[in-house]
Each structure stands twice: as C-alpha cells, then as structure tokens.
DOVORO-698481 format. One record per residue (C-alpha): residue in one letter; chain; x, y negated, z negated. Coordinates in nm, 4 decimals. Layout:
<atom><residuo>A</residuo><cadena>A</cadena><c1>X</c1><c2>Y</c2><c3>Z</c3></atom>
...
END
This chain:
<atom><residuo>X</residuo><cadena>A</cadena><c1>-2.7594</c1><c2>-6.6329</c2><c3>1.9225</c3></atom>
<atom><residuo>X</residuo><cadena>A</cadena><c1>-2.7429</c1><c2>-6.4261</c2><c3>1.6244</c3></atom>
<atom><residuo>X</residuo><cadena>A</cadena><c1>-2.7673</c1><c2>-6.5373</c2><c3>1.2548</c3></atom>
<atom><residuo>X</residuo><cadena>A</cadena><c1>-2.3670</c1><c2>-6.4759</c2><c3>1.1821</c3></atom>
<atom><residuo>X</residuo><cadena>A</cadena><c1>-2.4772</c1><c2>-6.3305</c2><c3>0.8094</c3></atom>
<atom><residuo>X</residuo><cadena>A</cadena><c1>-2.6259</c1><c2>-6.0701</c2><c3>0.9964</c3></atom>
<atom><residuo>X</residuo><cadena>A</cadena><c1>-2.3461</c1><c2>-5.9662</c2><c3>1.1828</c3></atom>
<atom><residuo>X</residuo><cadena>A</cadena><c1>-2.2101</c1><c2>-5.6479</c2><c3>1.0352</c3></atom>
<atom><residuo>X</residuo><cadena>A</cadena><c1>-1.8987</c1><c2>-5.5800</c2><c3>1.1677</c3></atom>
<atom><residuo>X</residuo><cadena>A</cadena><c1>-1.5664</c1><c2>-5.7854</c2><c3>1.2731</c3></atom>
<atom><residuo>X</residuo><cadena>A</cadena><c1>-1.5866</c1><c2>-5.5775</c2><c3>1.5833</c3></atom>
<atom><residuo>X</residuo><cadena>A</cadena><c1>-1.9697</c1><c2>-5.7056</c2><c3>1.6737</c3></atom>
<atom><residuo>X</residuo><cadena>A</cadena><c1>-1.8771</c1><c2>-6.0580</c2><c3>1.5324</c3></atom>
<atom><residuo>X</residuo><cadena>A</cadena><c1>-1.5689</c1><c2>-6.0765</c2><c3>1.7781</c3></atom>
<atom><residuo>X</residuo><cadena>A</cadena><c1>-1.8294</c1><c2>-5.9710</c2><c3>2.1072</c3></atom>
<atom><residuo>X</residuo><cadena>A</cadena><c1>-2.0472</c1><c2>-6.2296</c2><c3>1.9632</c3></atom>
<atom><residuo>X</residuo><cadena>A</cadena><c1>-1.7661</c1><c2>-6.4763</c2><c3>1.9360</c3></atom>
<atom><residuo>X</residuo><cadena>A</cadena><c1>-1.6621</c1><c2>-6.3564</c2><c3>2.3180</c3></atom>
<atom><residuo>X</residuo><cadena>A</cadena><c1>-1.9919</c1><c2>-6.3788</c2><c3>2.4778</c3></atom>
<atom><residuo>X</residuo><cadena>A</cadena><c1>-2.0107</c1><c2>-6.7345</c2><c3>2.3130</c3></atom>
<atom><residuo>X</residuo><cadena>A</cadena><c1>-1.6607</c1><c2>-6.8391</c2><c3>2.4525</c3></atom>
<atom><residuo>X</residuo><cadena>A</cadena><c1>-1.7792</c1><c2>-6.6984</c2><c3>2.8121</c3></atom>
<atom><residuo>X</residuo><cadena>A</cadena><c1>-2.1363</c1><c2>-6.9444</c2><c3>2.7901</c3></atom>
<atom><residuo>X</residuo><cadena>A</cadena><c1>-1.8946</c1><c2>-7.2315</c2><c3>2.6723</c3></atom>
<atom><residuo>X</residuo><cadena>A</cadena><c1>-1.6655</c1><c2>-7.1582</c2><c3>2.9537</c3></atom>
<atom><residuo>X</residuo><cadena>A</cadena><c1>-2.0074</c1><c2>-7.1601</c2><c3>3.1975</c3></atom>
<atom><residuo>X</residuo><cadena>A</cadena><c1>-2.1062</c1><c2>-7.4676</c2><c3>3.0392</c3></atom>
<atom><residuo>X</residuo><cadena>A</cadena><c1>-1.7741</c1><c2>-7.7021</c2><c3>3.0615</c3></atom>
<atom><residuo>X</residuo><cadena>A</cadena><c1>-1.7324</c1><c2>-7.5788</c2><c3>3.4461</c3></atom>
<atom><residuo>X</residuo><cadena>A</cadena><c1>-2.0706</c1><c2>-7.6854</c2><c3>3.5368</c3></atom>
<atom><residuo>X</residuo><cadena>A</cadena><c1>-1.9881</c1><c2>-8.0099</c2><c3>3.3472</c3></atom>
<atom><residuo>X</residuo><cadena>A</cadena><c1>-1.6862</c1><c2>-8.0352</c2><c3>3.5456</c3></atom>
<atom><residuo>X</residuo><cadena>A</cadena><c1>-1.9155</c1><c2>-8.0147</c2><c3>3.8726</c3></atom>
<atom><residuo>X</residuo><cadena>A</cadena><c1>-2.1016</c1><c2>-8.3116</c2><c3>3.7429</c3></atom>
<atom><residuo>X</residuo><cadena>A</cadena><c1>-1.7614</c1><c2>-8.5082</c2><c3>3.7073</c3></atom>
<atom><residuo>X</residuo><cadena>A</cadena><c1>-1.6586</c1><c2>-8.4073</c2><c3>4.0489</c3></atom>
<atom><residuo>X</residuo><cadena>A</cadena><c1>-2.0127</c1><c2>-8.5284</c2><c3>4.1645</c3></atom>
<atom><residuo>X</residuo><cadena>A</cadena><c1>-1.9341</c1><c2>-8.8662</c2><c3>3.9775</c3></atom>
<atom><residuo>X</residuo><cadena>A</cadena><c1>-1.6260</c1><c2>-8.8884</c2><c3>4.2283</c3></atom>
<atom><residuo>X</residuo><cadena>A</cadena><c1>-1.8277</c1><c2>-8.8658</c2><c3>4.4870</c3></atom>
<atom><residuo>X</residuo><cadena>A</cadena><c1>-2.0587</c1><c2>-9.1671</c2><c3>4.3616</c3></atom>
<atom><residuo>X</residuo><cadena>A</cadena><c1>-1.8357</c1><c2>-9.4198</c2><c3>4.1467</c3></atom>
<atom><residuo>X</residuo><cadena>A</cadena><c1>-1.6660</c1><c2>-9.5910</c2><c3>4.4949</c3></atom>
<atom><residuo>X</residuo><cadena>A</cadena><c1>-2.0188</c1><c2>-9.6562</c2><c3>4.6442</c3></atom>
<atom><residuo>X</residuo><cadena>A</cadena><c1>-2.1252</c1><c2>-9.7955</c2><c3>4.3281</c3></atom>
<atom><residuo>X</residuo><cadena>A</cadena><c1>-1.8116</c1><c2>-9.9858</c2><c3>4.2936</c3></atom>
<atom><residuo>X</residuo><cadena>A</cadena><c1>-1.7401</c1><c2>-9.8378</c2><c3>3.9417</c3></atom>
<atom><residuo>X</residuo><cadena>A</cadena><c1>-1.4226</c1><c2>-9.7461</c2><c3>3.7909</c3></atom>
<atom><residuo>X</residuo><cadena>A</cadena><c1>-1.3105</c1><c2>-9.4233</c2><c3>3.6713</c3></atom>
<atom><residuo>X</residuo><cadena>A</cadena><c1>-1.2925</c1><c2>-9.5399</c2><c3>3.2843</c3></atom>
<atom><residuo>X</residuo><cadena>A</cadena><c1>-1.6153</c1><c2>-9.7200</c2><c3>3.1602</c3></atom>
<atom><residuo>X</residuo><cadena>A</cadena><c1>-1.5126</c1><c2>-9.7535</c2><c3>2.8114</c3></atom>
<atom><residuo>X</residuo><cadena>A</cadena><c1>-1.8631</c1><c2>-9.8591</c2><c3>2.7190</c3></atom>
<atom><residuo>X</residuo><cadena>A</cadena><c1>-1.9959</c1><c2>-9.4954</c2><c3>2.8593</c3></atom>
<atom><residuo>X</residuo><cadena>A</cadena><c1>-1.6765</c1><c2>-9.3022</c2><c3>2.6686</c3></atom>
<atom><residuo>X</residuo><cadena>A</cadena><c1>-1.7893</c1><c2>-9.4789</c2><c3>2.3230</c3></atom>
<atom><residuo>X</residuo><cadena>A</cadena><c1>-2.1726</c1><c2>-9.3711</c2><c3>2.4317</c3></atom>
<atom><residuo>X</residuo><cadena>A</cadena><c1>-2.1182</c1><c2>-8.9868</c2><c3>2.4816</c3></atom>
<atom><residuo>X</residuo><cadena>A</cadena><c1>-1.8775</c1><c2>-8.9887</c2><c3>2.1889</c3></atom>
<atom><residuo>X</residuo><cadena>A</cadena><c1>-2.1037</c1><c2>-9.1256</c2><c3>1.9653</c3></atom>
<atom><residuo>X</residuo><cadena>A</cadena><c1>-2.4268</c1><c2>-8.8699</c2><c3>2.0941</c3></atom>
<atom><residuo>X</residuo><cadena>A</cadena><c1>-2.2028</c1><c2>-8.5769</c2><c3>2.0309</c3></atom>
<atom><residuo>X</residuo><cadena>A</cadena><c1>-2.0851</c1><c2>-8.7149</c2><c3>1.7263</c3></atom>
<atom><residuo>X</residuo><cadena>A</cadena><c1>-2.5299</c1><c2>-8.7349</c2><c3>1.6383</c3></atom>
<atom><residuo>X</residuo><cadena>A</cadena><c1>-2.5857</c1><c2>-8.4269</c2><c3>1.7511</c3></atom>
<atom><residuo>X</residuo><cadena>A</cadena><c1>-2.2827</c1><c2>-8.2499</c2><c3>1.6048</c3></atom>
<atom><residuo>X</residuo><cadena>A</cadena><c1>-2.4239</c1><c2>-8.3909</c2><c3>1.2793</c3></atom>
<atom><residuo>X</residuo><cadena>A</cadena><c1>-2.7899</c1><c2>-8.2744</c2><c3>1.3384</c3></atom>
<atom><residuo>X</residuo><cadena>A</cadena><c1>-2.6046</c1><c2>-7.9173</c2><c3>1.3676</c3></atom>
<atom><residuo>X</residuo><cadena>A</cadena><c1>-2.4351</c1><c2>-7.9087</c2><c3>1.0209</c3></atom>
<atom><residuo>X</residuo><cadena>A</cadena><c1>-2.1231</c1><c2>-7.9188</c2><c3>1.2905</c3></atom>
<atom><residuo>X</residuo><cadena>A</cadena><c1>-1.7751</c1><c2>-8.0535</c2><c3>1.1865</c3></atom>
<atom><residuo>X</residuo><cadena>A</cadena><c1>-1.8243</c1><c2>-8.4103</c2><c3>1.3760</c3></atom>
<atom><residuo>X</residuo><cadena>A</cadena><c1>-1.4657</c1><c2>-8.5382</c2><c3>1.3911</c3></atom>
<atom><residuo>X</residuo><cadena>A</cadena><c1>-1.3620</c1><c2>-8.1825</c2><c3>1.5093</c3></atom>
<atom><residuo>X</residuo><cadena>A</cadena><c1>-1.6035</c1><c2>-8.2743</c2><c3>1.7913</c3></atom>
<atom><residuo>X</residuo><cadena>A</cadena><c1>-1.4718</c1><c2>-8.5879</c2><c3>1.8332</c3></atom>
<atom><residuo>X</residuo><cadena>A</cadena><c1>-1.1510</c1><c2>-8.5161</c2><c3>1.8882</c3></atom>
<atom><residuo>X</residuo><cadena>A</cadena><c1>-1.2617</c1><c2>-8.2295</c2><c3>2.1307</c3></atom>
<atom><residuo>X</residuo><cadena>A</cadena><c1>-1.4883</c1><c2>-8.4536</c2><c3>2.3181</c3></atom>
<atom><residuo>X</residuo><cadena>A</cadena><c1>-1.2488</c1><c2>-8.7377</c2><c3>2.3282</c3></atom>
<atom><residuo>X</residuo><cadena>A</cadena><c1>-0.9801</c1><c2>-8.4266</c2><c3>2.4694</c3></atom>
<atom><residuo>X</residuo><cadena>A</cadena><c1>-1.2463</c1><c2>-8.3752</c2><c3>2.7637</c3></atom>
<atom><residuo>X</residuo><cadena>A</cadena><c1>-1.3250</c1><c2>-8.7062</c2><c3>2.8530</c3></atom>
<atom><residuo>X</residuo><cadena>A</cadena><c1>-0.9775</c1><c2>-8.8129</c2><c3>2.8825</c3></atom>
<atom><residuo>X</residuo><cadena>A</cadena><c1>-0.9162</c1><c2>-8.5049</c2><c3>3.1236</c3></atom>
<atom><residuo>X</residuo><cadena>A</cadena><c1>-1.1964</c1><c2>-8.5802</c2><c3>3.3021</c3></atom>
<atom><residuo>X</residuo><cadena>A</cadena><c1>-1.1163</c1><c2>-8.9478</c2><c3>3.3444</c3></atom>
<atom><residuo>X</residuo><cadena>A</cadena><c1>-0.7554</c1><c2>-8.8988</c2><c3>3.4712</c3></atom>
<atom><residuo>X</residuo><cadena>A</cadena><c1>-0.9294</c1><c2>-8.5952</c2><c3>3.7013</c3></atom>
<atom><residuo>X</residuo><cadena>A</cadena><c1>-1.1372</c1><c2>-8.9022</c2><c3>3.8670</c3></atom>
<atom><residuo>X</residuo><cadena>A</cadena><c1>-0.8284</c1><c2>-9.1108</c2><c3>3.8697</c3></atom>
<atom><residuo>X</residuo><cadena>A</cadena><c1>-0.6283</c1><c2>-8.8784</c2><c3>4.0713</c3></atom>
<atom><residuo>X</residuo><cadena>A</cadena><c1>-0.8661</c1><c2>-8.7928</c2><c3>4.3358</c3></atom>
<atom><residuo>X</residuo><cadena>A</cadena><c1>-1.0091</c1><c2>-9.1766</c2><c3>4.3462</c3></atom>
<atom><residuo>X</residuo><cadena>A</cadena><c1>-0.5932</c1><c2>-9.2720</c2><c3>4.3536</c3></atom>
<atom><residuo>X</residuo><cadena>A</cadena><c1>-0.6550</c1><c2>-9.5196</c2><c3>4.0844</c3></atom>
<atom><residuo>X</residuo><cadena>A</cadena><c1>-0.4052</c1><c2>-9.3916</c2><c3>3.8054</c3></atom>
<atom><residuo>X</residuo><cadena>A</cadena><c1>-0.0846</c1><c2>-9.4236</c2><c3>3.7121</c3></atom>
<atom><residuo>X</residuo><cadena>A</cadena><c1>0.0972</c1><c2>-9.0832</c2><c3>3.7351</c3></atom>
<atom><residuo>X</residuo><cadena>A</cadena><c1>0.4270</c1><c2>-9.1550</c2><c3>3.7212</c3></atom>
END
C-alpha cells in the first residue's frame, strides 16, 4: 500500500482507492467461505447460529486492532456488527433456525 501523502494525483489516488476496494472485496468473500464452512460444522457440534459470547469477542478484537491502526473504532464497530449480523441470519437460513417472517 502506498503512503496516501505520496499520492499525487486524484486520478492515481482513486486506482489506489479501487485496487483497495477489489482486496477488501477478496477478503470479505473468503470470510464468507469460512461462515459457510461454520454451517457445515455448528449442527455436529450442537452449536447455535448466534453465540453472543463469540459476537462480543470479534467485536471487541476489531475494535483493538482498529485502535492499534489510528482507525475510526466505532466506524468499525458498526461495520463489523453490520457483517456479523448478515452472517448470523446467513447461518440461520440455511441451518432453518430463524425467524423470517
């Protein structure tokens, strides 16, 4: 990644901004492969879709981590907390343990 005070140009700040977007994109799908794979292996382990305890865990790493980054952490919260509520009602559908009425 570049240094963005180095980046001279709206035009090269925009690719730079795109190619980031496009590794993000990469990123979040492979994540979503994981949560797919969690599908797979919460009903032999007898676990639920929602683990409250495990949402309160990630949210409070990225919240760390977003602060080790000079990041804006409840922007990161709130995007995280987006995510993991998508990806819990993903497992609910397939496992058929929401309500989606």
């Amino acid at each position: 990644m570049k240094d963005p005070k180095t980046i001279p140009s709206m035009k090269e700040l925009r690719e730079q901004i795109d190619w980031l977007d496009r590794q993000i994109v990469e990123h979040l799908a492979y994540r979503l492969t994981l949560i797919d794979r969690a599908i797979d292996l919460k009903p032999e382990e007898d676990m639920p879709a929602r683990i409250e305890e495990r949402v309160e865990d990630v949210v409070a790493k990225v919240k760390a981590h977003a602060a080790q980054c000079n990041g804006d952490v409840e922007l990161f919260e709130q995007l995280y907390r987006i995510m993991i509520e998508a990806s819990i009602q993903r497992e609910e559908r397939v496992l058929g343990t929401g309500d989606f009425e």
